[in-house]
N, C-alpha and C positions, 0 to 999 in steps of 0.2 A: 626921199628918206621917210620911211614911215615913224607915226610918231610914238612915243612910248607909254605904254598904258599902263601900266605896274608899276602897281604900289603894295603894299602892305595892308595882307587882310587877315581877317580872325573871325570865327561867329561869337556868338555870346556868352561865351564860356572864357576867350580870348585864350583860349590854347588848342591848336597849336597858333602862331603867327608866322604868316607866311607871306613873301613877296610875289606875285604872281600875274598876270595880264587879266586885267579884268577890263569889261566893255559891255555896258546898256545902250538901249536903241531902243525907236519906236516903230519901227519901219520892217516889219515882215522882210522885206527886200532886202536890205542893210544886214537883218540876224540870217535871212541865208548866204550872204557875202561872210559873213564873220565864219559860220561852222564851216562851211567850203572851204578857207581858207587856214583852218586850224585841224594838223591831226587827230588832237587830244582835245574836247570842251566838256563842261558841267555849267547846268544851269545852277545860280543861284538866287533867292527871292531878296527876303530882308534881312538874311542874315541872324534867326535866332534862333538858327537850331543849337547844340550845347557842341556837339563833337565836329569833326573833319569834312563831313559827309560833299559840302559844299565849294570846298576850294580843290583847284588843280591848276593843269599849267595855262590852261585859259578858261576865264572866267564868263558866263555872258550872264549880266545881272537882269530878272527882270523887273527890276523896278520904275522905269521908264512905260513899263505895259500894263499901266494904272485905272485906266477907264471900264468905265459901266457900258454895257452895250444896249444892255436892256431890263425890265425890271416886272413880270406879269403879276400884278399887285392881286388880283383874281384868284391864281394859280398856285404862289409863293414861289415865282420862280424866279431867277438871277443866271444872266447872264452876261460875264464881265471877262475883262484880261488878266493873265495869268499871276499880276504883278498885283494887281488890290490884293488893301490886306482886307482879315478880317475886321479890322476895328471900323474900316470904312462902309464894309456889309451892313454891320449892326448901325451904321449912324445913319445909313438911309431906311432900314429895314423897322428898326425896333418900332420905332414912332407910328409905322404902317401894321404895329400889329403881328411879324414876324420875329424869329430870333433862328440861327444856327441849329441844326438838328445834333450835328457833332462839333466841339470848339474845346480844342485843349486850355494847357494854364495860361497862356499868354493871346491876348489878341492881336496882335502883330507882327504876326506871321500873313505870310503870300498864300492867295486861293492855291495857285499852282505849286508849293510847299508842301499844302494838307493834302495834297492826292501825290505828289513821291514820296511824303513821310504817311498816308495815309493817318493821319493821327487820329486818336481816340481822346474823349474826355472823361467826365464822373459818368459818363451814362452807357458805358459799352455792355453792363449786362442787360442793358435795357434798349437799347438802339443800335449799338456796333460803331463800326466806322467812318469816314469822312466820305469815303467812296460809297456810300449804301447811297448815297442821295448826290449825288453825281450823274448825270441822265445824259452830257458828250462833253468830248473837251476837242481842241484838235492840236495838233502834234507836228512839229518840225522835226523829220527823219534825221538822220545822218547824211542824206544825201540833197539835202535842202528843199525834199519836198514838203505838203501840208496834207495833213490827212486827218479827217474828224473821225473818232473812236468815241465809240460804243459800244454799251450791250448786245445790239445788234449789227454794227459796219464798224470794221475792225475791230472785232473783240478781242483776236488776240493780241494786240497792241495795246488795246483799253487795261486789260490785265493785266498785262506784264507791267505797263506805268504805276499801277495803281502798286503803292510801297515800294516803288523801283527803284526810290531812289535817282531817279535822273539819268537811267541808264537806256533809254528808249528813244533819247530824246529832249527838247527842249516845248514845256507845255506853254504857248501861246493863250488861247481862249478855254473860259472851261463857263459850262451850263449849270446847274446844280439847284435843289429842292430846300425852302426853308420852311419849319417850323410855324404853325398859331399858334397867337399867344396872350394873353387880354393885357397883363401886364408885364412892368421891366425889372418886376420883382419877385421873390425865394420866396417863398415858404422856409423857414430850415430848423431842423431840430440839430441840436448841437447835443451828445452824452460824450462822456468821459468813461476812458476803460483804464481799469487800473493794471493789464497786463496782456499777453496773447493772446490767452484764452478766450478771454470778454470780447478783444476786439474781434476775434475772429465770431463769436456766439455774436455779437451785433450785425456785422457783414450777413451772417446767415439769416436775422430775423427782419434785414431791413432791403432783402431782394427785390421786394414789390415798388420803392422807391428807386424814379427813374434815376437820380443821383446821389452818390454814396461817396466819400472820399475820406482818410483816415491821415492823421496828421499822428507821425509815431517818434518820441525820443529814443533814438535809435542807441545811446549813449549808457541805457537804464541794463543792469543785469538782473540775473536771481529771481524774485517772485515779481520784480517791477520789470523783467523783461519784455518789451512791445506794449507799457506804458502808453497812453496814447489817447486823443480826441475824434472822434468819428463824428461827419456833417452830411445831412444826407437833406433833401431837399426837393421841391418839385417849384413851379412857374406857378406860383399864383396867381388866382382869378380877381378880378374887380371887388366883387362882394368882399373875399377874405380882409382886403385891406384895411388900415385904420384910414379913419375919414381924412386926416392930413395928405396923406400922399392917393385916395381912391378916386380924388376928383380929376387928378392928370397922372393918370395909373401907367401912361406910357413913355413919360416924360422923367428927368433922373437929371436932379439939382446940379449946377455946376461944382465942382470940388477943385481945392487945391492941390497941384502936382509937385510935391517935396523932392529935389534930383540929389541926388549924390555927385557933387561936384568933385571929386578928385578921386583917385586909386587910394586905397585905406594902407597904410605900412600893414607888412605882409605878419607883425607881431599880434596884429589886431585878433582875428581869426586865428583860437585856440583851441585844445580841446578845455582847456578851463571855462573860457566865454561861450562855446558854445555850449557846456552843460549848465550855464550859467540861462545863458536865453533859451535853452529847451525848459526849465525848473518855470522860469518866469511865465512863458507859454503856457504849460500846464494849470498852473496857478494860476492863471489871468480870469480863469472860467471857476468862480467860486462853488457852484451847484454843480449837482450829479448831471442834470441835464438841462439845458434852454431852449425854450421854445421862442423864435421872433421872425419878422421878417426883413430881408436885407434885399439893395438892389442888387440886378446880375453881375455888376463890375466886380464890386467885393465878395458875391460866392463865386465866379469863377474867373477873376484877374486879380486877387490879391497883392502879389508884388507889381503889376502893372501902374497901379500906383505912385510909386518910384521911381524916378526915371532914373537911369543908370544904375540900376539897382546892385548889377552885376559889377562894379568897381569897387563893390565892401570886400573881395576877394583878393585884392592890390592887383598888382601886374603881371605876377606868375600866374592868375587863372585860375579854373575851375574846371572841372568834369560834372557832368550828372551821368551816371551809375542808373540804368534802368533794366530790372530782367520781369519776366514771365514765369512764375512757378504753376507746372498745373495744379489744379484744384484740388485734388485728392491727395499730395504732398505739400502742400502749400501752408499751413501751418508750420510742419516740421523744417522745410526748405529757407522759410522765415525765421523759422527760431535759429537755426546755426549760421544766417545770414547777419541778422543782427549781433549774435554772441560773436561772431568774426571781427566784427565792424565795433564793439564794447570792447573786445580784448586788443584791436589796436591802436585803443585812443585817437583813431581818424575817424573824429565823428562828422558826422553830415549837417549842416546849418537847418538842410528842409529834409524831411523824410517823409514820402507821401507814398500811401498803399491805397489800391482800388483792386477793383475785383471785375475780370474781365467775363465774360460771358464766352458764348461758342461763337467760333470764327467760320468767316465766309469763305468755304472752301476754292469758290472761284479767284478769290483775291490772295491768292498765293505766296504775295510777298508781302503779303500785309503781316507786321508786328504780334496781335494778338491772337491770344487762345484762349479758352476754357479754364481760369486759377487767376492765380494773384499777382498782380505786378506793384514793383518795390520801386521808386525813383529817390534817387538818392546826388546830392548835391556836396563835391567833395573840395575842398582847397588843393590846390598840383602842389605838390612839395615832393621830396626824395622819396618817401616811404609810401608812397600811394601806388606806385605802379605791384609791388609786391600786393598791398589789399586787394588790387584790382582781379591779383592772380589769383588769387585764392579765394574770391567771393566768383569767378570766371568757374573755378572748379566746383565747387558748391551748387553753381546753376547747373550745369555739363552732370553732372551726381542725378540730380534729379528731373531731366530731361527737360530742362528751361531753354530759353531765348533772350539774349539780348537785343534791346532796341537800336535801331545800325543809327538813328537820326542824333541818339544822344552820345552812339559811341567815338572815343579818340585813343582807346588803350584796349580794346579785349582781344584777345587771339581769337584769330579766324573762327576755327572751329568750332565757335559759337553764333557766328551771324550767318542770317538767312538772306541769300543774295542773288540775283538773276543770274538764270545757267548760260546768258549770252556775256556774264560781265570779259571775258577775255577778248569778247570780238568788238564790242560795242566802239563808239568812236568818244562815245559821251563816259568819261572818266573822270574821277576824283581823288584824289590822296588818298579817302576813305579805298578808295576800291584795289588799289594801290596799293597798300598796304595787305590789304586782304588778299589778293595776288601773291606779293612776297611772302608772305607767312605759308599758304599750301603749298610755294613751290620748291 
């Protein structure tokens, strides 16, 4: 009698929740016994992407495929299994001098995550993708072979993975390029814009800054519409420091980790409280603009800090809402995005705008392009899926994209998906879905 593997999974949005077989290994041999033996699988890493993308009817977790293979301290180069996250990169790397060329808002996420969500950080007008510095990874087919992909040996496999989503396959090892860096600290000017216009006139005057990110009460109407705080930042050098932290410039004081121990009553989470904590944010920053330096955690892990951050949402869960307006509409796309989202009191706890650069035309299924993308953090209650549709149409108006990693409610005809998703063996609810909707 084989034994039962299924249990109850969710990512970290905890919607949807689903019961389903799930199974980690560490044995190359064992993960081609498990996909041979399952007609439907999706890999999945740790678990924190916001939407669907990762669950189906069989699971194979990689977080058993934890290990560093090798580390060319020389070179900046890593090679590990597909299952490190990035918080373990940075914990051997930072010290050595290195940092992440690309690392979204969370560091705990799987190596092998950022190359099917190819994800992007504050820095894509400035650097791009997760895949740009990606050099091979190697790949478990459908048919339980192993094959290393590349730019040059199997590129077309390397590409299709790259934003695929999980649909090529399950990524075992992956090779990849870090960053120098002299220290584990920001540079950051912090301004404050009192509306779209500003913020978008800031975006524009602060191109030449590798990292940009805008923090927007998305709640504000009228002449305070797209209200908002803009952080833009570079790695600072040895010298810049103040003499307290320039003697162990690569080193970053132990801190206390605050957890939210229990699911928040689903009352908590209002649109009162939340215009209440957007007001208080805004105001927390008394001057036009601040100039200081912060270490890397707090300009790009913010709520990583909290652990369970995501249980202030209670039990019913959460979406994050993320599109792509191009550049040339991206103001305007923005303004009736936001007026959508003010006029249906389903306001967003976090609202964060970056500014995407031009996209790698090889990487196909990769998320970004050339405009503005909006991520947005919603509570699941009854009235959300109707926002959902109507902020869906809005993107669709002006030739947008939504991101497939954060989504769990958009109609098809807005996500960008491999033209093999029909035959693929490697399937997920997300794809699932997107299936039933075209047919």
């Amino acid at each position: 009698m084989k034994p039962n593997f299924t249990q109850k999974v969710a990512n970290w949005g905890n919607y949807p929740v689903v019961e389903k077989e799930i199974r980690s290994e560490d044995s190359f041999s064992r993960i081609k016994e498990f996909v041979l033996n399952h007609n439907e699988v999706i890999a999945r890493g740790n678990g924190r992407c916001y939407g669907d993308a990762s669950l189906g009817e069989a699971i194979f977790s990689t977080q058993k495929l934890n290990k560093f293979i090798s580390f060319d301290r020389l070179n900046g180069i890593i090679e590990c299994e597909s299952g490190v996250l990035l918080s373990d990169v940075l914990e051997i790397s930072v010290p050595q001098g290195y940092f992440l060329y690309v690392t979204p808002g969370t560091k705990f996420i799987s190596v092998g995550g950022a190359i099917a969500s190819d994800v992007h950080g504050k820095n894509h007008h400035a650097e791009g993708c997760f895949s740009e510095y990606v050099t091979e990874f190697k790949l478990m087919t459908e048919n339980g072979n192993i094959i290393t992909c590349s730019r040059e040996e199997n590129s077309d496999k390397f590409w299709a993975t790259i934003g695929g989503m999980g649909l090529t396959g399950i990524i075992l090892t992956v090779k990849f390029k870090l960053k120098n860096i002299e220290s584990a600290y920001i540079r950051q000017e912090s301004i404050k814009a009192e509306n779209l216009d500003e913020i978008f006139r800031l975006f524009d005057e602060s191109e030449n800054w590798t990292y940009t990110v805008a923090w927007i009460d998305c709640l504000q109407k009228g002449k305070n519409l797209g209200r908002s705080i803009l952080m833009r930042g570079e790695h600072a050098f040895q010298h810049e420091l103040p003499q307290n932290i320039a003697k162990q410039p690569l080193r970053l004081k132990k801190k206390l980790q605050p957890t939210v121990p229990f699911y928040f009553p689903g009352f908590v989470l209002n649109a009162l409280t939340v215009k209440i904590f957007n007001l208080l944010y805004y105001k927390k920053q008394t001057r036009k603009e601040v100039k200081n330096f912060i270490d890397y955690e707090t300009f790009f892990y913010p709520l990583d800090a909290i652990t369970d951050w995501n249980k202030i949402y209670g039990k019913s869960g959460f979406i994050q809402y993320q599109m792509v307006i191009p550049k040339e509409a991206g103001k305007e796309g923005m303004k009736q995005i936001l007026e959508t989202i003010a006029a249906s009191g389903n306001g967003s706890f976090l609202a964060v705008l970056k500014l995407f650069g031009k996209n790698n035309p090889e990487a196909y299924n990769s998320f970004p392009f050339e405009g503005y993308t909006l991520a947005l953090d919603f509570k699941v209650n009854s009235k959300l899926k109707k926002l959902v549709e109507k902020l869906d149409d809005i993107v669709q108006q002006f030739g947008g994209r939504i991101y497939l990693t954060k989504d769990s409610m958009s109609r098809s005809s807005l996500t960008n998906y491999l033209k093999n998703i029909q035959s693929s063996k490697f399937v997920s609810l997300q794809h699932k879905r997107i299936i039933n909707n075209n047919s």
